[in-house]
C-alpha positions as CSV (number, residue, x, y, z in Angstrom):
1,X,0.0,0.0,0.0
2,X,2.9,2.3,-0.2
3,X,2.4,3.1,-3.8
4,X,-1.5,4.4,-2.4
5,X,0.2,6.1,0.3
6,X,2.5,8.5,-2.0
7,X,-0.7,9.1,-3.9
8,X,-2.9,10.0,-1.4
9,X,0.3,12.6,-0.3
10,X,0.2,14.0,-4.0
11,X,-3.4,14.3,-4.2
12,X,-3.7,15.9,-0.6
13,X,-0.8,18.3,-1.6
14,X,-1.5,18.8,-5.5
15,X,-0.7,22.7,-6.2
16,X,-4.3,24.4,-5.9
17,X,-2.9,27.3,-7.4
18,X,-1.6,26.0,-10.7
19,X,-4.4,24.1,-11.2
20,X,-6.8,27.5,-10.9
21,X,-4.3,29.2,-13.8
22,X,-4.8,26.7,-15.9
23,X,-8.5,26.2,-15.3
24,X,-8.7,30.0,-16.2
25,X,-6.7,30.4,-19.1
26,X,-9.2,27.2,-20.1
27,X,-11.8,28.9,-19.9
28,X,-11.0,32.5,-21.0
29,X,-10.1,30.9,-23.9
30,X,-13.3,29.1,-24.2
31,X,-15.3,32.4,-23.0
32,X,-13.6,33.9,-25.8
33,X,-14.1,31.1,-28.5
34,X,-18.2,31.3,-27.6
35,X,-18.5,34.9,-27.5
36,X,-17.0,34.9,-31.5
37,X,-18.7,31.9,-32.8
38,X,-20.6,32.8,-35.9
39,X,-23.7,30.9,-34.5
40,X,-25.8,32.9,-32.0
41,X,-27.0,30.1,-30.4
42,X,-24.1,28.3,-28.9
43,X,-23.1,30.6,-26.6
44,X,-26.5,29.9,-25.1
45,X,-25.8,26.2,-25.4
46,X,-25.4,24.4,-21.8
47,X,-22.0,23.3,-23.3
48,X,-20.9,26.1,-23.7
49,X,-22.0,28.0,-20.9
50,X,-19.7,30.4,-18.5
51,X,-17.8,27.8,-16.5
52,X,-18.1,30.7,-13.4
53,X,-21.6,28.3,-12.9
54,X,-19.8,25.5,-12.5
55,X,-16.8,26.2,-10.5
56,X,-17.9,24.9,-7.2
57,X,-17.0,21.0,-7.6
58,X,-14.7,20.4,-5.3
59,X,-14.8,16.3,-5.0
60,X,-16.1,13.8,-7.0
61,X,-18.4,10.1,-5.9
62,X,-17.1,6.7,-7.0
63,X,-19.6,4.9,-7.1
64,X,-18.2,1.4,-7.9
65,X,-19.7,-2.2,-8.1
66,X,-22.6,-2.2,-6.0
67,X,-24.1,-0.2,-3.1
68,X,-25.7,-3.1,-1.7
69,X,-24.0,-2.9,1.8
70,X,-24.0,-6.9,2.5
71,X,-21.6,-7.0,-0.9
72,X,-19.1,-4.9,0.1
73,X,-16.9,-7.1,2.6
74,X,-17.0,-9.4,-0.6
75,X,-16.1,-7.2,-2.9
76,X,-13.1,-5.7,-0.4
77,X,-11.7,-9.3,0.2
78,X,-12.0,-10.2,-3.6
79,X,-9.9,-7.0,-4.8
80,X,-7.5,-7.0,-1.7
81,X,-6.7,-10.4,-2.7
82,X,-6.1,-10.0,-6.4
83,X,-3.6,-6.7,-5.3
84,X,-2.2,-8.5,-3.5
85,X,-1.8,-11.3,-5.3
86,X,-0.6,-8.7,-8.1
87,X,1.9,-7.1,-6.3
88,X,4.3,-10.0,-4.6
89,X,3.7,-11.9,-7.9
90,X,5.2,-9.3,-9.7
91,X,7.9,-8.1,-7.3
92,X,9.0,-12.1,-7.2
93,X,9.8,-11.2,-10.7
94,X,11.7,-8.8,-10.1
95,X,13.4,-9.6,-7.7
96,X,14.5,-12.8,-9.6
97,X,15.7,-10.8,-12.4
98,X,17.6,-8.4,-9.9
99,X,19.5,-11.1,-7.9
100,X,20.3,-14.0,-10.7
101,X,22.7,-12.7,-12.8
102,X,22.1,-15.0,-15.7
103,X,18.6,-13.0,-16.0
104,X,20.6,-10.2,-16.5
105,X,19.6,-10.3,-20.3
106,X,17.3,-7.8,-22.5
107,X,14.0,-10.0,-21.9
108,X,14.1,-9.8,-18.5
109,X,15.1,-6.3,-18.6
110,X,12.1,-5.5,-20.4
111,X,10.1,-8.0,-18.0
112,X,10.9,-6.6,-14.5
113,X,10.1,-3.2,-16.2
114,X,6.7,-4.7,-17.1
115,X,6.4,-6.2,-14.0
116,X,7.0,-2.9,-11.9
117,X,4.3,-1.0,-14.5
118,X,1.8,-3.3,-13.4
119,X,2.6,-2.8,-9.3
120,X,2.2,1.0,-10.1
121,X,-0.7,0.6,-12.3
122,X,-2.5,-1.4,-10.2
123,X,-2.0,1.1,-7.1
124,X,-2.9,3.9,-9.1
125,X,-6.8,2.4,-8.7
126,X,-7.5,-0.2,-6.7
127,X,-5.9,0.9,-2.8
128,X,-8.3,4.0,-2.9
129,X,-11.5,1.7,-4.1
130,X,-10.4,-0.7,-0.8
131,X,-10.0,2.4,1.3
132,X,-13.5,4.1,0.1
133,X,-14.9,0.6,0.7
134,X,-13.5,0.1,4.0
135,X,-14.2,3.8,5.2
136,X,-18.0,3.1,3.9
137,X,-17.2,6.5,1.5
138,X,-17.5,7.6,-2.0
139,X,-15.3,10.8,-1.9
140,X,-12.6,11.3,-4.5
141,X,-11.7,15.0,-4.5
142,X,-11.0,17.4,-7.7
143,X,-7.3,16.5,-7.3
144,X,-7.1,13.0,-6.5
145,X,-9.1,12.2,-9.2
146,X,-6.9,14.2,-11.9
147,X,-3.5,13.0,-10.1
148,X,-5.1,9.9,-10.5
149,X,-6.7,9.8,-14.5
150,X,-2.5,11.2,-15.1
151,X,-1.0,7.6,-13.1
152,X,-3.3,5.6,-14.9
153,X,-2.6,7.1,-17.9
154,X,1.0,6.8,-17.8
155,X,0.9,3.5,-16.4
156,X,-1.5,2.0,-18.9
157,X,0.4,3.8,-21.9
158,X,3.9,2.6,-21.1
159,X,2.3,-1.2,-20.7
160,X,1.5,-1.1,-24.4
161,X,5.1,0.5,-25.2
162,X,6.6,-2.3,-23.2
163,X,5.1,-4.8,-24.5
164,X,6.0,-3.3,-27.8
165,X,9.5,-3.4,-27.2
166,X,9.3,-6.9,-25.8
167,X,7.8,-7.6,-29.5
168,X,10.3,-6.1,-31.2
169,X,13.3,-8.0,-29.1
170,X,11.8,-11.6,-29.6
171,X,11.8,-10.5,-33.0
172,X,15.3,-9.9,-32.9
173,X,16.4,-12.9,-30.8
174,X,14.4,-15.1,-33.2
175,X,15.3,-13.4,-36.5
176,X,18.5,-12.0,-35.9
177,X,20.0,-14.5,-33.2
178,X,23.7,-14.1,-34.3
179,X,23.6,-10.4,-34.3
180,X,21.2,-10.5,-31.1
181,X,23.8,-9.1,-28.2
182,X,25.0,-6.5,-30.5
183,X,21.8,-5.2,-31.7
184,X,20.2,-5.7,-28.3
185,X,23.3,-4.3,-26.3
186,X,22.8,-2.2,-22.6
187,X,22.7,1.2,-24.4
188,X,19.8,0.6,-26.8
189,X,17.7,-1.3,-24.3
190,X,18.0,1.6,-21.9
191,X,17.2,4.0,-24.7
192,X,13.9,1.6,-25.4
193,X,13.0,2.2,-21.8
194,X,13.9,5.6,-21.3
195,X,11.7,6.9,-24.4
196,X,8.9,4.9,-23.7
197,X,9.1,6.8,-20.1
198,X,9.3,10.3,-21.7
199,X,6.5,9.7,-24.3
200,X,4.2,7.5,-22.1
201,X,4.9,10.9,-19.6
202,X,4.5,13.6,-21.6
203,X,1.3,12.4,-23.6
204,X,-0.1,11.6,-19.5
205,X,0.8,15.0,-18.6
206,X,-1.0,16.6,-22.2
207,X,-4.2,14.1,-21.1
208,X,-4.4,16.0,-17.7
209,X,-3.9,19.4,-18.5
210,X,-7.0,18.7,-21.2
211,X,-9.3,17.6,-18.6
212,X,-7.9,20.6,-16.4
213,X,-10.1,22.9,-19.0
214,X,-13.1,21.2,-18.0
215,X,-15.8,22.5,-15.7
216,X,-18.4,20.2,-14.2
217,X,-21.7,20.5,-12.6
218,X,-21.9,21.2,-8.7
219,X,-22.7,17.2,-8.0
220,X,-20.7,14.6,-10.1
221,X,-20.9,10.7,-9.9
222,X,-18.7,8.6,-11.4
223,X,-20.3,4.9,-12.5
224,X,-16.7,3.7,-12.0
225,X,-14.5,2.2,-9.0
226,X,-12.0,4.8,-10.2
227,X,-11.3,8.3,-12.3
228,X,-11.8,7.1,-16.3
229,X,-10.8,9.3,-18.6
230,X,-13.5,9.0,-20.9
231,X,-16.0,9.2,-18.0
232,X,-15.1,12.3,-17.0
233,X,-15.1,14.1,-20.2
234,X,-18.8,12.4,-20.5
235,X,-19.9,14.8,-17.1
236,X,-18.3,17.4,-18.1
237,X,-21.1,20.5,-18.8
238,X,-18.4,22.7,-20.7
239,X,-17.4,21.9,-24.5
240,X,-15.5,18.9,-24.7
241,X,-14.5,18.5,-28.3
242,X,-10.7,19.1,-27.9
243,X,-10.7,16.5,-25.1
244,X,-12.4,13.9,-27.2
245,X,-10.5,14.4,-30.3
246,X,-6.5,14.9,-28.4
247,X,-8.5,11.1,-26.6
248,X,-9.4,9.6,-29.7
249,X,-6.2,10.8,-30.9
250,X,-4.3,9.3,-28.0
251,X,-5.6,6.1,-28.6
252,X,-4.6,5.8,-32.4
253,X,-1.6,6.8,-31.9
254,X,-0.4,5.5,-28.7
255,X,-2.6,2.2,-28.5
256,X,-3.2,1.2,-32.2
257,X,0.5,1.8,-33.5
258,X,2.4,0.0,-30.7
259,X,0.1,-3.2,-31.8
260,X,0.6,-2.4,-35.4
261,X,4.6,-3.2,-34.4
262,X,3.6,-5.9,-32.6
263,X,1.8,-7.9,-35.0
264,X,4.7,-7.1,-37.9
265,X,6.9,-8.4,-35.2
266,X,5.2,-11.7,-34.9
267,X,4.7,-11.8,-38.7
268,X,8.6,-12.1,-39.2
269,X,8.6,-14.2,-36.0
270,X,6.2,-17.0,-37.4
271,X,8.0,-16.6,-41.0
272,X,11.5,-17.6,-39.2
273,X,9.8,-20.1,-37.3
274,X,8.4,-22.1,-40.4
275,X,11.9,-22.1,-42.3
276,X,13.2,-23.8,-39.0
277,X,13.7,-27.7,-40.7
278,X,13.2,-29.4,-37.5
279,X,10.1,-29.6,-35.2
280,X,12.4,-29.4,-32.1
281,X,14.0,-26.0,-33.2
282,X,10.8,-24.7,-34.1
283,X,9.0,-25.4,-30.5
284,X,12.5,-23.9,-29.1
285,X,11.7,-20.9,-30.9
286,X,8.2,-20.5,-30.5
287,X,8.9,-21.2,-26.5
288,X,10.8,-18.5,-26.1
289,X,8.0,-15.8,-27.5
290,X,4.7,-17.7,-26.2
291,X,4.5,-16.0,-22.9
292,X,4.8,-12.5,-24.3
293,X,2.1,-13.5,-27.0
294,X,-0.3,-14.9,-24.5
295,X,0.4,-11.5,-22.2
296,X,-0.2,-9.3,-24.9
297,X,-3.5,-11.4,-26.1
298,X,-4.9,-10.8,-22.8
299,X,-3.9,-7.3,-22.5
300,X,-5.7,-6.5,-25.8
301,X,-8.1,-9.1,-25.8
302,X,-9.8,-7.2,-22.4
303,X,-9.2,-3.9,-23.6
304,X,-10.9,-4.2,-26.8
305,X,-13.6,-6.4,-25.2
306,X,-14.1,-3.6,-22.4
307,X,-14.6,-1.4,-25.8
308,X,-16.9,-3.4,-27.5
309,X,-18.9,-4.5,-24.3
310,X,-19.5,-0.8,-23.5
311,X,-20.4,0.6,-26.9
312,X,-23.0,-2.4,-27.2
313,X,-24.5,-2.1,-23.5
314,X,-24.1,1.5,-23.3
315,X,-24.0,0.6,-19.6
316,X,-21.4,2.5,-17.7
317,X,-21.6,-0.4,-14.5
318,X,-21.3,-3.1,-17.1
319,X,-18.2,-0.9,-18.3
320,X,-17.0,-0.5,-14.9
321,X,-17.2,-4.3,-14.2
322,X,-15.6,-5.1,-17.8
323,X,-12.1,-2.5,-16.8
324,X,-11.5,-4.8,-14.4
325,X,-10.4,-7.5,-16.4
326,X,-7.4,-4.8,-17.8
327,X,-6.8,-3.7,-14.6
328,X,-6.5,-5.8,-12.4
329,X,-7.0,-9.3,-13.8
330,X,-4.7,-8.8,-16.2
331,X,-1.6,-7.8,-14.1
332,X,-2.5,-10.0,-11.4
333,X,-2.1,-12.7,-14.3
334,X,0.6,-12.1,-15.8
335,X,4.0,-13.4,-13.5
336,X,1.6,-16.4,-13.4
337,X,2.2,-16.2,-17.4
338,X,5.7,-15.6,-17.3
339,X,6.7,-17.9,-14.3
340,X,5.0,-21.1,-14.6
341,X,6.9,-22.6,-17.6
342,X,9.7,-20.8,-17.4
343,X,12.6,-22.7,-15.8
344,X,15.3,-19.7,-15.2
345,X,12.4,-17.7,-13.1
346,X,11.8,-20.8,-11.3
347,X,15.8,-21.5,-10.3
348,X,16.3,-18.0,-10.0
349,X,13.4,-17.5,-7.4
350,X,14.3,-20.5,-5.5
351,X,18.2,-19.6,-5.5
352,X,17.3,-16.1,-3.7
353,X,14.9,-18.1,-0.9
354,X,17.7,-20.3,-0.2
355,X,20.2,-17.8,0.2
356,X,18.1,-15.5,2.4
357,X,16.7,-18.5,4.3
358,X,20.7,-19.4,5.0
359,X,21.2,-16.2,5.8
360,X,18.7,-15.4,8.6
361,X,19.7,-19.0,9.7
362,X,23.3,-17.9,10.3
363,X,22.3,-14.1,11.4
């Protein structure tokens, strides 16, 4: 829960003061916009309306799963369990990679970075949803929620990227394996890491400042378990076109590209695969790329189901429900993925018990 901790900190001490420049310069800017607009009528539009009417939200209401009170110990055992779950799986992962030195390679490089993505993503949403459910409240405020759409964001971005990269080094290991440690060398997988960082960070930070334009009615609910992007922009009562398109925009470019890599990737992959002669050297070389392909089938096999399931329902619970297959699920699933068949996690994990259990046996 330290991750929820340090967030609760930002949100409490989020800079009031920069967030009221920017709201204004917003909305001048919109004021301005309305007041020219060669239609008479949409300045009396409730869209586009003087946000002075709506500047008194303050705090926003999660509403989550179910307000049936007899549910909620379920429902705070259930997703306490799965974090959890979620976070030692994946910081055995990393851990692994950290203390064997033969893991000290560009796959699990690129998997402990996944692995600590998915601890931070996870805390971004689901400590505050326990702590709302233990505390029997629904209270998000104003800032918490936007330091928390920013986390996600960045969190949720820099999973695709990862798993991008991960993509394009199977690619390389399989394609390319005599050239693989001097394509694949220290510098370049830094670099990888390092620009998926500043991208995944700055397009996080553009998201935020968007939404900080926004003005909302004087009592917003949120059908979610935590602050959605696209669900705020829905309760906004000010224009919302730039935050829909720079969204929609986001998502193209950020979400649709990455998996345009990955799929070339694993086009070349399956190419090298089927000019391997034998049938033992081509399982060896699918082996090595199936648990990346099954994480990144779940990934975007609950995200695009979460997309399709909400445009069909039009149900924002049945949307809410449906995140948490990407959210949480997903994460919670994937050292699972990446541990069970793979023999150097395995040794790895049971050569750093050993040691520490000799250690605190001779301490």
């Amino acid at each position: 829960m330290l991750f929820a901790s340090v967030l609760e900190v930002t949100s409490t001490t989020w800079n009031q003061a920069m967030i009221h420049e920017f709201q204004s310069f917003f909305w001048d800017y919109q004021r301005n916009q309305n007041s020219s607009s060669i239609f008479p009528c949409a300045a009396s539009h409730p869209q586009h309306m003087d946000p002075g009417n709506y500047t008194g939200i303050s705090e926003f209401q999660l509403l989550g799963f179910s307000e049936k009170p007899e549910l909620q110990p379920l429902l705070f055992g259930l997703f306490l369990s799965m974090y959890l779950i979620t976070a030692f799986g994946n910081l055995l992962i990393i851990l692994a990679v950290g203390s064997d030195s033969h893991l000290h390679t560009p796959m699990y490089f690129f998997l402990s970075n996944l692995s600590l993505v998915d601890i931070c993503s996870t805390s971004t949403t689901v400590p505050k949803m326990l702590i709302n459910i233990k505390t029997e409240s629904k209270v998000i405020t104003y800032a918490g929620c936007v330091t928390q759409i920013n986390f996600f964001i960045l969190f949720a971005v820099l999973d695709v990227f990862l798993l991008a990269v991960m993509a394009y080094d199977r690619l390389v290991a399989i394609c390319h394996p005599l050239h693989y440690t001097v394509i694949m060398n220290p510098r370049l997988c830094g670099l990888l890491v390092l620009v998926s960082w500043v991208i995944c960070t700055l397009h996080s930070l553009l998201q935020t400042l968007m939404v900080l334009r926004l003005s909302f009615c004087t009592e917003v609910e949120l059908p979610h378990f935590f602050c959605e992007l696209n669900q705020i922009i829905q309760l906004a009562c000010s224009d919302t076109f730039l935050n829909d398109m720079m969204m929609n925009f986001g998502i193209v470019l950020l979400g649709v590209a990455p998996l345009a890599g990955i799929l070339y990737s694993y086009s070349k992959i399956v190419s090298s695969i089927l000019r391997i002669s034998s049938a033992q050297g081509k399982y060896k070389a699918f082996s090595t790329c199936a648990s990346h392909l099954s994480v990144v089938s779940l990934f975007y096999c609950t995200s695009l189901g979460v997309y399709f399931s909400s445009a069909a329902t039009q149900s924002s619970h049945a949307s809410a429900v449906a995140s948490v297959m990407y959210t949480v699920v997903t994460p919670m699933l994937n050292p699972f993925i990446y541990s069970l068949r793979n023999r150097d996690i395995k040794r790895a994990l049971k050569a750093f018990f050993v040691k520490e259990t000799l250690h605190g046996q001779l301490s």
